[in-house]
C-alpha positions as CSV (number, residue, x, y, z in Angstrom):
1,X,118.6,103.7,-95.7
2,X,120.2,103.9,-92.2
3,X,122.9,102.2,-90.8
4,X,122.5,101.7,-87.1
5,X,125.0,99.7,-84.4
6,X,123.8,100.1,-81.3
7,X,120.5,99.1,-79.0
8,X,120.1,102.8,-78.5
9,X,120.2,103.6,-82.1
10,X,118.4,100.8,-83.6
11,X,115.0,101.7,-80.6
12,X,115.5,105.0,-82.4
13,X,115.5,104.0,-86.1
14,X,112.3,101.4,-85.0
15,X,110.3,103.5,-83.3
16,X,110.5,105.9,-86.6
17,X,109.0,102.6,-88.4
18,X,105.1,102.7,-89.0
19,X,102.8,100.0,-90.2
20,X,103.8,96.4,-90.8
21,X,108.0,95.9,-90.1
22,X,109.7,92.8,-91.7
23,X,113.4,91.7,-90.6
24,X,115.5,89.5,-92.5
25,X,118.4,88.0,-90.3
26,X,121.7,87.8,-92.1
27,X,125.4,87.1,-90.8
28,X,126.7,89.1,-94.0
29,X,128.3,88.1,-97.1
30,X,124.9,88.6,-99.0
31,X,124.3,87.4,-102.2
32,X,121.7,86.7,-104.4
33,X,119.6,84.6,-102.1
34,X,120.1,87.3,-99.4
35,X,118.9,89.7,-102.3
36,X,115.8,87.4,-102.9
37,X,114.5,87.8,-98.7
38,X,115.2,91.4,-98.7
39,X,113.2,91.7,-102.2
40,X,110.3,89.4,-100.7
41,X,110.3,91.3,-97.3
42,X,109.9,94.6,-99.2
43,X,107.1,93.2,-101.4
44,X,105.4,92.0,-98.0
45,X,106.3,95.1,-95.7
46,X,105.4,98.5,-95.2
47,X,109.7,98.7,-93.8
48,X,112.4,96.3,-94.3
49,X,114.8,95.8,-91.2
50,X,118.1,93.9,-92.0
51,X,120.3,92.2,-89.3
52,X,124.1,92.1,-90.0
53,X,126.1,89.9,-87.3
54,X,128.2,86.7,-87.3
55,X,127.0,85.0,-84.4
56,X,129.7,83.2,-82.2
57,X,127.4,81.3,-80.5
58,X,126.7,78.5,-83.9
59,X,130.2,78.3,-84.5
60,X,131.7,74.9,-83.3
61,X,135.8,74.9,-81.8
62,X,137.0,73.8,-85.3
63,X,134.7,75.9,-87.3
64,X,135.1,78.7,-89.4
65,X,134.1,82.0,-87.5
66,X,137.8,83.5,-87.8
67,X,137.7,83.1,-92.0
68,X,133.7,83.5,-92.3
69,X,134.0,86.5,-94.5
70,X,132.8,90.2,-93.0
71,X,132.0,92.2,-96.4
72,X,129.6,95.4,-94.8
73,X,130.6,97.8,-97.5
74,X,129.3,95.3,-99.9
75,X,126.5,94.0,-98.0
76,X,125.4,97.5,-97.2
77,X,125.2,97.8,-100.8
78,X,123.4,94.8,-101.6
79,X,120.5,96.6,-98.6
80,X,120.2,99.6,-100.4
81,X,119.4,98.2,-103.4
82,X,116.9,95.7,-102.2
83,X,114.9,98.5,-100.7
84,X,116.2,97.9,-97.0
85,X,115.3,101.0,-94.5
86,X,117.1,100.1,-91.6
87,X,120.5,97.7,-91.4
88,X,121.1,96.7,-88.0
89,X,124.9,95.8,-87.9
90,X,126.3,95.4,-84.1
91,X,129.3,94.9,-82.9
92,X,129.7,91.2,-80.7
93,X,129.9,93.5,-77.3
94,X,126.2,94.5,-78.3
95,X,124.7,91.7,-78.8
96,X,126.3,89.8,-75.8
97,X,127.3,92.4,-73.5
98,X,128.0,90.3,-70.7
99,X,130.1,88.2,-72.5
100,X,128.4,84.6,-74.1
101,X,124.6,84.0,-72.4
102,X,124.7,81.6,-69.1
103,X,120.9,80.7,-70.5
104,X,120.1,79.6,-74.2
105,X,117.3,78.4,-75.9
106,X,117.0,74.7,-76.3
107,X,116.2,73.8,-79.8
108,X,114.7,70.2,-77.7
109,X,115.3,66.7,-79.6
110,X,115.4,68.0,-83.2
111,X,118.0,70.2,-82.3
112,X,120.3,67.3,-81.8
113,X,119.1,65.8,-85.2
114,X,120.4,65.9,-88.6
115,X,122.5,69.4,-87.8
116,X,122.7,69.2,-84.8
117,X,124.1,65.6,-85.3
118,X,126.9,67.0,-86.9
119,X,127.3,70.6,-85.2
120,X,126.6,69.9,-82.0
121,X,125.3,73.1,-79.6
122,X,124.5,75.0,-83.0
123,X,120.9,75.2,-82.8
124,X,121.4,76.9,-79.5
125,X,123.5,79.0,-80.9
126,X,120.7,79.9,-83.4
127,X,118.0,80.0,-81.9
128,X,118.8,82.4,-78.7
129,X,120.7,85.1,-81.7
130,X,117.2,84.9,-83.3
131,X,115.3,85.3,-80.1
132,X,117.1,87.9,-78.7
133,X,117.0,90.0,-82.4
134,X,113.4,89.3,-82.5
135,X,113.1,91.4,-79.3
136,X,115.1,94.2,-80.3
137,X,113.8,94.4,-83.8
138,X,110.1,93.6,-82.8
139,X,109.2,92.5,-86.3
140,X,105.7,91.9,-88.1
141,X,107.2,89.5,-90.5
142,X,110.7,87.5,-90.6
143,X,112.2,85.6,-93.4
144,X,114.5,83.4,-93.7
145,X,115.4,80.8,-96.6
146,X,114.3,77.2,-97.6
147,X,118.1,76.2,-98.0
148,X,118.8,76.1,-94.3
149,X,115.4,74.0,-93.7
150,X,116.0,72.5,-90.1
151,X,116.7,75.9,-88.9
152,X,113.5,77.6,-90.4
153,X,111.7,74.7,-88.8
154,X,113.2,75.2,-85.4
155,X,112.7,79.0,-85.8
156,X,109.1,78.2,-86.1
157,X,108.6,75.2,-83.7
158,X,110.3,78.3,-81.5
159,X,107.4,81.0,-82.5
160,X,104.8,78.9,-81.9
161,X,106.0,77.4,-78.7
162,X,107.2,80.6,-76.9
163,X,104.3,83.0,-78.3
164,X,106.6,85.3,-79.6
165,X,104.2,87.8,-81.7
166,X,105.7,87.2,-85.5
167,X,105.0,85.6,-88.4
168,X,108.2,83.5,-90.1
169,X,107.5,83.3,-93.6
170,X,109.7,80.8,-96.0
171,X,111.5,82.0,-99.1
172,X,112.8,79.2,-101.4
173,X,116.2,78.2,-102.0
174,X,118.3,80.7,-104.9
175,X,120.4,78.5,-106.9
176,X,123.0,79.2,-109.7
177,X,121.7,78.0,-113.6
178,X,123.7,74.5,-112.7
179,X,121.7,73.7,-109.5
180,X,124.1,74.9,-106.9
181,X,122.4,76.6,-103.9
182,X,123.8,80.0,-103.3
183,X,125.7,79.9,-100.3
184,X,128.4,82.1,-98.6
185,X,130.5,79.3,-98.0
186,X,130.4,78.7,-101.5
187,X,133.0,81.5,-102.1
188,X,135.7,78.8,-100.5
189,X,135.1,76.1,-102.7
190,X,138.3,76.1,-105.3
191,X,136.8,74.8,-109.2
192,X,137.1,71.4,-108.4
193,X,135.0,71.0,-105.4
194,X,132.8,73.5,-107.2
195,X,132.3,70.8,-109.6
196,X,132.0,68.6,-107.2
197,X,129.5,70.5,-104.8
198,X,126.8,69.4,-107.6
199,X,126.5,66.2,-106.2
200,X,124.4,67.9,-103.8
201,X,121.4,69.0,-106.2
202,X,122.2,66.2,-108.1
203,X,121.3,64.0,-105.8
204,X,118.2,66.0,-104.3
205,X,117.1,66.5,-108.3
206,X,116.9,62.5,-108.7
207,X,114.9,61.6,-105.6
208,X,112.7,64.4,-106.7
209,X,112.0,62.7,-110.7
210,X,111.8,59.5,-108.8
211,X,109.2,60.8,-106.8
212,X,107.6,62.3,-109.9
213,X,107.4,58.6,-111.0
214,X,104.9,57.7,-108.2
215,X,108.2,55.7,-106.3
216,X,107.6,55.1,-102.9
217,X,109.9,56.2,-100.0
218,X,112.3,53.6,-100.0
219,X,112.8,54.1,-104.0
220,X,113.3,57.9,-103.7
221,X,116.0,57.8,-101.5
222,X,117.9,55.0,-103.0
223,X,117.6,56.9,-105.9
224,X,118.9,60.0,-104.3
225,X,122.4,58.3,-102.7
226,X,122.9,56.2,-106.3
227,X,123.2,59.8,-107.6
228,X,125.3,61.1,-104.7
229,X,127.3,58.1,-105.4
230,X,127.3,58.3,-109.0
231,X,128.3,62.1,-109.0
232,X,132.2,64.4,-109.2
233,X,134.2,62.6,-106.8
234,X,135.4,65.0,-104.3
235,X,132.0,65.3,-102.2
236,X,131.6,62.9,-98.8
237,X,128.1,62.6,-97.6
238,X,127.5,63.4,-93.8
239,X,123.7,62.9,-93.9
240,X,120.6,62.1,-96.3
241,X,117.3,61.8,-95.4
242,X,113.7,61.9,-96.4
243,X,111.5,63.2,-94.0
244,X,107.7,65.2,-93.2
245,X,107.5,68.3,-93.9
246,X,107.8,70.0,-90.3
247,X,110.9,67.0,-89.9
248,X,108.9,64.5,-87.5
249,X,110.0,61.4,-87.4
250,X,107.6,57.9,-88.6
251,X,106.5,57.3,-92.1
252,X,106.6,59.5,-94.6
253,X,103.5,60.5,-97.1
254,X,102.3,63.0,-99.4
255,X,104.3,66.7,-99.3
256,X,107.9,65.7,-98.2
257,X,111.3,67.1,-97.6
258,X,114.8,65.6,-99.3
259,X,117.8,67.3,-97.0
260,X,121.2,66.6,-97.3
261,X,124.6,67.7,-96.3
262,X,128.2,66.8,-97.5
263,X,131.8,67.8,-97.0
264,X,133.4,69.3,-100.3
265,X,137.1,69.7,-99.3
266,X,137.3,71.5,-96.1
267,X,133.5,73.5,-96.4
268,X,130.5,71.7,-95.2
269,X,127.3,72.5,-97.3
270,X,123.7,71.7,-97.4
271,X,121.0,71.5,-99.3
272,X,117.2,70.2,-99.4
273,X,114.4,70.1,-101.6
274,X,110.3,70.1,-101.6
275,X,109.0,66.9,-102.9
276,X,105.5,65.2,-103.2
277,X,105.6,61.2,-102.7
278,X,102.5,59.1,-103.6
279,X,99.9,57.9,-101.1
280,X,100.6,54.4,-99.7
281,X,97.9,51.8,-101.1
């Protein structure tokens, strides 16, 4: 595996690449879920290309870029063992060497929606990082995970509308044997809001069996906040919703996504799951 830092080096260590390359776009910390794109990138592509960097860019004023933890030794680590060819990990100067982009890439109205409700400017953020290492990594492939569901969407509204030459492939969500998903912000969550944090799947997990029942809509979601509601104190809801699968707006019918997101002490998570609702009559 090769560690590379620079434009210059990584054009080297790409050029070196033959046959189909997939990249998998990380801002460190890995984990298990990390572990699971790297392994389904390597089962997918002839290389794997990993992208270390904590992007300034979706980080609000009173978020958490100063404390988001930098672990390279460890994640380096984590690449090796997952198969990983080439780790891309540059330096903020690299990536935005005259200081933060004058032009960004507008997310358009879902980008102000749900997330970008609550984080305003962070799809930007997003998707002009993703853009500009799509160019220098000139992938085949890209994943990215189910558990941060507007942003795959956007990622591929972004594909599709721009033309970029890629194919962004889905993995699902990694989550520990109680339902939690694997996150890196999970690591500041003390054991109460740990506890608490299950709310989360909890309440995903009982809008899913209500939809299982043949419920309609209205039924699954009330079922969902009743067991938000009904879960460890210590969780505040910010948003749930029940939506199409590509996150358009209007009536919602057959395949279906549940997304939520909630304040557990100071860390923000989020969450979402697939789910199937019955045909109106």
């Amino acid at each position: 595996m090769e560690l590379v830092t620079t434009r210059e080096e990584l054009a080297k260590a790409r050029a070196g690449l033959t046959g189909t390359v997939g990249v998998v776009m990380t801002m460190g910390a890995l984990h298990e879920g990390h572990e699971t794109l790297l392994r389904a990138a390597r089962e997918q592509a002839d290389h794997v290309l990993v992208t270390i960097f904590v992007n300034p860019l979706q980080f609000g004023p009173n978020e958490d870029f100063d404390r988001y933890p930098r672990t390279l030794a460890a994640d380096l680590e984590v690449c090796r063992r997952a198969g990983a060819d080439v780790v891309f990990a540059p330096s903020r100067e690299e990536i935005y060497p005259g200081g933060e982009p004058r032009v960004r890439v507008d997310p358009g109205s879902l980008g102000a929606e749900l997330e970008g409700q609550s984080r305003p400017g962070f799809f930007h953020g997003v998707l002009t990082v993703v853009l500009k290492l799509f160019q220098l990594t000139r992938p085949d492939l890209a994943f990215f995970g189910e558990k941060d569901y507007q942003q795959l969407t956007l990622i591929r509204r972004m594909v599709r509308d721009l033309g970029v030459p890629v194919q962004v492939l889905g993995v699902p969500t990694v989550r520990e044997p109680d339902g939690l998903a694997l996150s890196s912000r999970n690591r500041y969550l003390s054991e109460p809001e740990r506890a608490a944090a299950l709310s989360l799947s909890g309440a995903l997990r009982a809008g899913a069996e209500a939809a299982e029942q043949g419920r309609d809509a209205g039924v699954v979601l009330s079922a969902a906040h009743q067991a938000f509601g009904a879960g460890t104190p210590g969780a505040q809801l910010d948003y749930l919703v029940l939506t199409d699968p590509d996150l358009e707006p209007g009536p919602v019918d057959g395949p279906a996504r549940l997304l939520i997101a909630a304040w557990v002490g100071s860390t923000r998570l989020i969450d979402n799951m697939p789910i199937r609702l019955a045909p109106r009559s």
